[in-house]
C-alpha positions as a Markdown table, in Angstrom:
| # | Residue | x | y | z |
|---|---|---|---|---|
| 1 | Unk | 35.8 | 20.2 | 24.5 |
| 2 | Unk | 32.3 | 18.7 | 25.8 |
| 3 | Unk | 30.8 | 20.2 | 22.4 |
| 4 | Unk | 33.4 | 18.1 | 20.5 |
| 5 | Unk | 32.9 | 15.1 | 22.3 |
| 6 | Unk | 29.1 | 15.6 | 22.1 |
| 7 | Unk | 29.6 | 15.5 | 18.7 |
| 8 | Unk | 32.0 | 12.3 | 18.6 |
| 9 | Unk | 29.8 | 10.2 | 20.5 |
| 10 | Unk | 26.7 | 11.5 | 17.8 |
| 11 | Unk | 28.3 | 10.3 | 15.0 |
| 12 | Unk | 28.8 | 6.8 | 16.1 |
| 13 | Unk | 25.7 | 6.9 | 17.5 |
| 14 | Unk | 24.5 | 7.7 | 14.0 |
| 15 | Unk | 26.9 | 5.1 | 12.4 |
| 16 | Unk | 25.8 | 2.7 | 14.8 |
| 17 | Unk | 22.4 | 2.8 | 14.0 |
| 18 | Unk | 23.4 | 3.1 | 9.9 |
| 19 | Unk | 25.1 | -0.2 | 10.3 |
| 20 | Unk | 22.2 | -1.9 | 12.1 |
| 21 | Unk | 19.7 | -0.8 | 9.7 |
| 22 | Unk | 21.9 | -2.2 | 7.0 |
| 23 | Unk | 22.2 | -5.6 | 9.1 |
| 24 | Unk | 18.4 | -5.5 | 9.1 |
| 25 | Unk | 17.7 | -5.0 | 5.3 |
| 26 | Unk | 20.3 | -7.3 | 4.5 |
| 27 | Unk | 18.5 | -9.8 | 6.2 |
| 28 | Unk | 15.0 | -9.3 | 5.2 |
| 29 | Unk | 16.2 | -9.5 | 1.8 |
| 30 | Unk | 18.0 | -13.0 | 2.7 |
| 31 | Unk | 14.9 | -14.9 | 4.1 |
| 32 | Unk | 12.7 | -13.7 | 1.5 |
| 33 | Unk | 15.1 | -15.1 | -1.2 |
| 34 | Unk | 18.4 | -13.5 | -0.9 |
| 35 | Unk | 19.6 | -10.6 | -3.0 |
| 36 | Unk | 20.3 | -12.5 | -6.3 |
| 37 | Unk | 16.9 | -13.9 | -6.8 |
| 38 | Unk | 15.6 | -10.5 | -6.4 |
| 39 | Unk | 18.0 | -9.3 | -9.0 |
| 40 | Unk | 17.3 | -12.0 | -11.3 |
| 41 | Unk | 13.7 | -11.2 | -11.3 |
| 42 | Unk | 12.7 | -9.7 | -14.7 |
| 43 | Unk | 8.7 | -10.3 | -14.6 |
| 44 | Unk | 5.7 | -11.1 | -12.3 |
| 45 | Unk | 1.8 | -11.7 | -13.4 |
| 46 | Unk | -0.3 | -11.6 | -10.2 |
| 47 | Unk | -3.7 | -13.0 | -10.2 |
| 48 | Unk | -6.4 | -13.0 | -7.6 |
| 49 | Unk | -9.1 | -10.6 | -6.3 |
| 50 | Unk | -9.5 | -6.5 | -5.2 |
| 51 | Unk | -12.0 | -5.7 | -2.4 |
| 52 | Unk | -13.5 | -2.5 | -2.1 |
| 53 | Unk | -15.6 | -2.8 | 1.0 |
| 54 | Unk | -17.5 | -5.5 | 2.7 |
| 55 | Unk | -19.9 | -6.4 | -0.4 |
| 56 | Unk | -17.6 | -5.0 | -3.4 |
| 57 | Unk | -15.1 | -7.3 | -4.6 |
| 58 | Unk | -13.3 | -8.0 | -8.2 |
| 59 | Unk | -10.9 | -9.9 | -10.0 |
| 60 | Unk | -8.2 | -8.7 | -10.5 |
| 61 | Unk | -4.6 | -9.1 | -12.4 |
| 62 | Unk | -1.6 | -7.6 | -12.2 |
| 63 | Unk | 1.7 | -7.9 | -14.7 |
| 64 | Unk | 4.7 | -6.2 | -14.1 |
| 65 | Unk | 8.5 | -6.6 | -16.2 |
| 66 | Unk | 11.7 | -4.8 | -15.8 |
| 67 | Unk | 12.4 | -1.7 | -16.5 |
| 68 | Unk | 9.2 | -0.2 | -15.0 |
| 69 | Unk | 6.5 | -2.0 | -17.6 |
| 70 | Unk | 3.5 | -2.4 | -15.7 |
| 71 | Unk | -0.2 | -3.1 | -16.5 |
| 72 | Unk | -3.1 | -3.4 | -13.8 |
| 73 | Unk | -6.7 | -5.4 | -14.8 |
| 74 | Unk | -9.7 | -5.1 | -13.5 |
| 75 | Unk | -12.8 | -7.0 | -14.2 |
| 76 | Unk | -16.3 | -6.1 | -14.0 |
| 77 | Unk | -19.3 | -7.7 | -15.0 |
| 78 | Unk | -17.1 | -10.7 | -16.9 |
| 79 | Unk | -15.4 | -7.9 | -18.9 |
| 80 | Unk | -11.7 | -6.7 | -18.6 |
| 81 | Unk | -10.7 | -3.6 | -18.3 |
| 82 | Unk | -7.4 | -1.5 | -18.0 |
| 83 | Unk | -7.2 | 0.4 | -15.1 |
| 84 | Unk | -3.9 | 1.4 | -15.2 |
| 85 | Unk | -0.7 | 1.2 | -17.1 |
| 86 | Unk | 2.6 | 2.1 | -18.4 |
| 87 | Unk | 4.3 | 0.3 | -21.3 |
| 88 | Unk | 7.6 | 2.3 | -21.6 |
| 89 | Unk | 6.4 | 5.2 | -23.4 |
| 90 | Unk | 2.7 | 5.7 | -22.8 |
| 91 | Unk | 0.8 | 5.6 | -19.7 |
| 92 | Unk | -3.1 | 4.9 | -19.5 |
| 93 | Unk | -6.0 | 4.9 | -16.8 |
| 94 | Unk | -9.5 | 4.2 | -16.7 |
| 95 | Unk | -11.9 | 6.9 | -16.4 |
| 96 | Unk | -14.5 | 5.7 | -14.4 |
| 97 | Unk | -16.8 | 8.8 | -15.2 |
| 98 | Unk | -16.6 | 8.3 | -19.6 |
| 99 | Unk | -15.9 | 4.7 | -18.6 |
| 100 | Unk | -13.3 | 4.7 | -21.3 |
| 101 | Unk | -9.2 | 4.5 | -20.9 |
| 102 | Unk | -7.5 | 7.4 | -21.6 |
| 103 | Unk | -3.9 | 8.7 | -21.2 |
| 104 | Unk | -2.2 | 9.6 | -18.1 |
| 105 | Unk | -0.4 | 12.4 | -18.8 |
| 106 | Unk | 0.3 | 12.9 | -14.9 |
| 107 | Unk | 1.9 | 9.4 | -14.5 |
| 108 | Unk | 5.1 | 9.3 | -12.4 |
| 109 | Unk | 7.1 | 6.1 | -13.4 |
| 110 | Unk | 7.8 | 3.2 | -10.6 |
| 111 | Unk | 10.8 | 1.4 | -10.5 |
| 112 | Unk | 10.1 | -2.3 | -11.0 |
| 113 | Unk | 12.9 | -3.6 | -8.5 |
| 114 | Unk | 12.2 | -2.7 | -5.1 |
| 115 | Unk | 13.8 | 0.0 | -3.1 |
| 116 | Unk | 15.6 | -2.2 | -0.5 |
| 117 | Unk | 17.7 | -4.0 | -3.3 |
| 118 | Unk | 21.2 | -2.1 | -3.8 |
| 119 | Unk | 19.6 | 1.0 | -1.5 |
| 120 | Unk | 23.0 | 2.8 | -1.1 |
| 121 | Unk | 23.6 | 1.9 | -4.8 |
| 122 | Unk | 20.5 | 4.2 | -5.8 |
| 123 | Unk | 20.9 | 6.8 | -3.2 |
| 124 | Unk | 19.0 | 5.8 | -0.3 |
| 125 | Unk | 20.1 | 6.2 | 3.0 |
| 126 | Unk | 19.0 | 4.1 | 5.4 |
| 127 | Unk | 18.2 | 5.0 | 9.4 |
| 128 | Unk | 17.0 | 2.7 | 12.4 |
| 129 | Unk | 14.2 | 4.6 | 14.1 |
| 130 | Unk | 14.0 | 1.9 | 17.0 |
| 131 | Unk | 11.3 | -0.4 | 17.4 |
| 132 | Unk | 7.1 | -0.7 | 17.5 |
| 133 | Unk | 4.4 | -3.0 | 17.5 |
| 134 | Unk | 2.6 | -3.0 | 14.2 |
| 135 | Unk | -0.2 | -5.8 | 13.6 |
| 136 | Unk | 0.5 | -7.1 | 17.2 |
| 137 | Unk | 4.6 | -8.2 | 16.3 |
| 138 | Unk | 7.2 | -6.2 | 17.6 |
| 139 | Unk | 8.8 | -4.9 | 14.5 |
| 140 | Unk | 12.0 | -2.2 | 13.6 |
| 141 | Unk | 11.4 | 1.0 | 12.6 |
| 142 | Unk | 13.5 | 1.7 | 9.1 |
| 143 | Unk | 13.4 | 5.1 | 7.2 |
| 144 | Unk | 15.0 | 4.6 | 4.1 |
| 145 | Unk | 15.6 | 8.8 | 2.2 |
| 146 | Unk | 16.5 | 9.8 | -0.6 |
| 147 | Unk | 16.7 | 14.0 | -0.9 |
| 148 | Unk | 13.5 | 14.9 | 0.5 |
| 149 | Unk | 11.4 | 11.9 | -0.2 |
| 150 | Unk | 11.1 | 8.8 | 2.5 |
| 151 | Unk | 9.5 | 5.5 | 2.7 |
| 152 | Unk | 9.4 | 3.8 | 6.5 |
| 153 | Unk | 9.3 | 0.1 | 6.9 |
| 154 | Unk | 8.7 | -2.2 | 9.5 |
| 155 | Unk | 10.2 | -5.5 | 9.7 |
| 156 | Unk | 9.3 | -8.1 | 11.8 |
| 157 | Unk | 11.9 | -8.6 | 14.6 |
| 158 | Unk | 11.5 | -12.6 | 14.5 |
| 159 | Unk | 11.4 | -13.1 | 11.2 |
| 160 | Unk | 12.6 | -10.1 | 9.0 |
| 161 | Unk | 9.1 | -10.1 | 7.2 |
| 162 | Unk | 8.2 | -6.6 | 5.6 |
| 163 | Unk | 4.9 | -6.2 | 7.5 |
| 164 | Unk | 4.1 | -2.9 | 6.3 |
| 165 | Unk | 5.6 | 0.3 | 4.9 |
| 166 | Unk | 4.5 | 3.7 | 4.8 |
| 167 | Unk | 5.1 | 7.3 | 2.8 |
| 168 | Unk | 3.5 | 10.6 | 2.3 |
| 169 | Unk | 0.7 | 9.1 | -0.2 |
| 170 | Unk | 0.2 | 5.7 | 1.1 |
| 171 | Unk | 0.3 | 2.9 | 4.0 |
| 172 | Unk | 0.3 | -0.8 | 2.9 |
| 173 | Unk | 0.3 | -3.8 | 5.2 |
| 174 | Unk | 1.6 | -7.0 | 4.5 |
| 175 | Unk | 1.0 | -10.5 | 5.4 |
| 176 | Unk | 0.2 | -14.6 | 4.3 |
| 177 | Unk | 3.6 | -14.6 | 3.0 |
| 178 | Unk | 3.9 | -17.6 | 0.3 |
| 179 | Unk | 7.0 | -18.8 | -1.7 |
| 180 | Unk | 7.0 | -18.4 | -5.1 |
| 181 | Unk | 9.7 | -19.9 | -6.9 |
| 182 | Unk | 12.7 | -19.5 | -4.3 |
| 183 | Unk | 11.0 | -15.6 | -3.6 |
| 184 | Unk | 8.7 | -14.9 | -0.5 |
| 185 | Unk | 6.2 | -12.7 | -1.3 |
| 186 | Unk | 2.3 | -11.5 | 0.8 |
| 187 | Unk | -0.8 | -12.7 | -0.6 |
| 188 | Unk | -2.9 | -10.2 | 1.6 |
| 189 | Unk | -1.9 | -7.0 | 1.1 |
| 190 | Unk | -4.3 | -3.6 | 2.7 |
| 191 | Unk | -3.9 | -0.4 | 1.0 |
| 192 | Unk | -4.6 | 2.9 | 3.0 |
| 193 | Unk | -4.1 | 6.4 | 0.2 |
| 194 | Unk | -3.8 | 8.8 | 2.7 |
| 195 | Unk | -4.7 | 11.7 | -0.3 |
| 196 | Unk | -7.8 | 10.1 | -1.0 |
| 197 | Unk | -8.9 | 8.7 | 2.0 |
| 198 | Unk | -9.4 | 5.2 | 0.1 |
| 199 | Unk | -9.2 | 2.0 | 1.2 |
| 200 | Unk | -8.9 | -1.4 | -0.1 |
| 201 | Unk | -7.7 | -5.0 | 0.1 |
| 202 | Unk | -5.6 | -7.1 | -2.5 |
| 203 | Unk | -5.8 | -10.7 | -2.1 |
| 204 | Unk | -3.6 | -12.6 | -4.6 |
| 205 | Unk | -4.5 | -16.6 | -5.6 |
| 206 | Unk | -1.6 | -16.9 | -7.8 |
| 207 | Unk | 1.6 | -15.3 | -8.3 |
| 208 | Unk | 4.3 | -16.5 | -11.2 |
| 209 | Unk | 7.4 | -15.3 | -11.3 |
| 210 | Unk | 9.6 | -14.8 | -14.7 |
| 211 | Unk | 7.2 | -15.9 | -17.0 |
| 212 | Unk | 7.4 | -14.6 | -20.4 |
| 213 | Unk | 4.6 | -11.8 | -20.8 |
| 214 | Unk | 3.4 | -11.6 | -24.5 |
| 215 | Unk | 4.3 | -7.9 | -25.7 |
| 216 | Unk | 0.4 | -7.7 | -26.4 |
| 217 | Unk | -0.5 | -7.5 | -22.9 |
| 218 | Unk | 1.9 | -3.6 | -23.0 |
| 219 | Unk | 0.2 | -2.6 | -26.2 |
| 220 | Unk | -2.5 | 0.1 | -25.3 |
C-alpha cells in the first residue's frame, strides 16, 4: 500500500511539474511575440560583428530561411567569405588551413524553427528542474528531451526571457533583447563549445525579419 501511494503522489508530482514547465514555455513564447509570429516566420538576415578575443573582431552576417537553409559570412580583410552553410542539398565550410570552402560531408541539419515552438508536437518532453541564478536573475530550470538528446533552458522568472540554454556541445547566453518586427530577439549573444574549448561573442546591429533572400545568396 505505501509503495502504491508512493507511486501516486510521484506521478502528480511529475505531472505537476510537466504542466508548469508548459505554463513557462508558453509564456516565454508569448512575450517574445506569441506563437503565431514565430510560426509565421519564414526568413531572418542578421548583420553585425563576431569577436574572438579582446583584440579579434569581424563582421559578420548571418541568413537563415525555412526549412533549414542557412548560410554564415564572415569577413576578413574587406573580403567575404563563407564559413558555413547548407542550402537544402549541399553543405559547405571554410577551411581555414587551404583557406578555401569545401564540402561538409559531416554536416548534421538544424531545424530553422526553434525547439520551444509546438515542443510536444515534435517529440520533446518538457521537465521543470526548479530554479537558479544564471547572469545574476533568478531564472527556471527547463530540460526539454527528446530520446536521448536534451537541451536545458533558463528563463528569466520576471520576464520569461530565454537567458541562456545549454546541451552536450554548447552553452549560449542571451541578452540586449530588441524587437524586431512584433519578435523579441538578443543582440548579445556568448557562445561557449564545450568540444572545442572555444569561445566567442556575437553582437548583432541589425536583424530583419521575412525579407525575401535572393536564391543567389544559397548557391555554393
Amino acid at each position: 500500500m505505501k509503495k502504491l501511494l508512493f507511486a501516486i503522489f510521484l506521478f502528480v508530482y511529475l505531472i505537476g511539474y510537466s504542466q508548469t514547465a508548459d505554463q513557462i514555455i508558453a509564456n516565454h513564447l508569448e512575450v517574445t511575440g506569441g506563437v503565431q509570429n514565430w510560426k509565421k516566420l519564414n526568413s531572418i538576415i542578421i548583420k553585425g560583428e563576431i569577436i574572438l578575443d579582446l583584440y579579434e573582431s569581424y563582421p559578420i552576417e548571418i541568413y537563415q530561411q525555412r526549412p533549414d537553409l542557412n548560410k554564415t559570412v564572415l569577413q576578413i580583410q574587406g573580403k567575404k567569405n563563407i564559413l558555413n552553410g547548407y542550402n537544402g542539398k549541399n553543405a559547405v565550410r571554410y577551411n581555414f588551413q587551404t583557406n578555401q570552402v569545401e564540402e561538409n560531408d559531416n554536416y548534421i541539419t538544424e531545424a530553422f524553427e526553434s525547439d520551444l515552438v509546438d515542443y510536444s508536437a515534435k517529440g520533446f518532453h518538457a521537465m521543470l528542474l526548479g530554479t537558479e541564478n544564471i547572469e545574476n536573475k533568478n531564472c527556471y530550470k527547463i530540460k526539454l528531451i527528446k530520446n536521448s538528446e536534451y537541451d536545458i533552458y533558463y528563463f528569466d522568472k520576471s520576464t520569461f526571457q530565454l537567458i541562456r540554454e545549454d546541451n552536450k556541445l554548447e552553452s549560449k547566453s542571451y541578452s540586449d533583447f530588441n524587437l524586431f518586427s512584433g519578435l523579441t530577439l538578443p543582440c548579445h549573444i556568448e557562445v561557449k563549445n564545450k568540444v572545442e574549448n572555444e569561445y566567442f561573442v556575437l553582437i548583432f546591429t541589425s536583424i530583419d525579419i521575412n525579407k525575401v533572400i535572393p536564391e543567389k545568396e544559397f548557391k555554393f
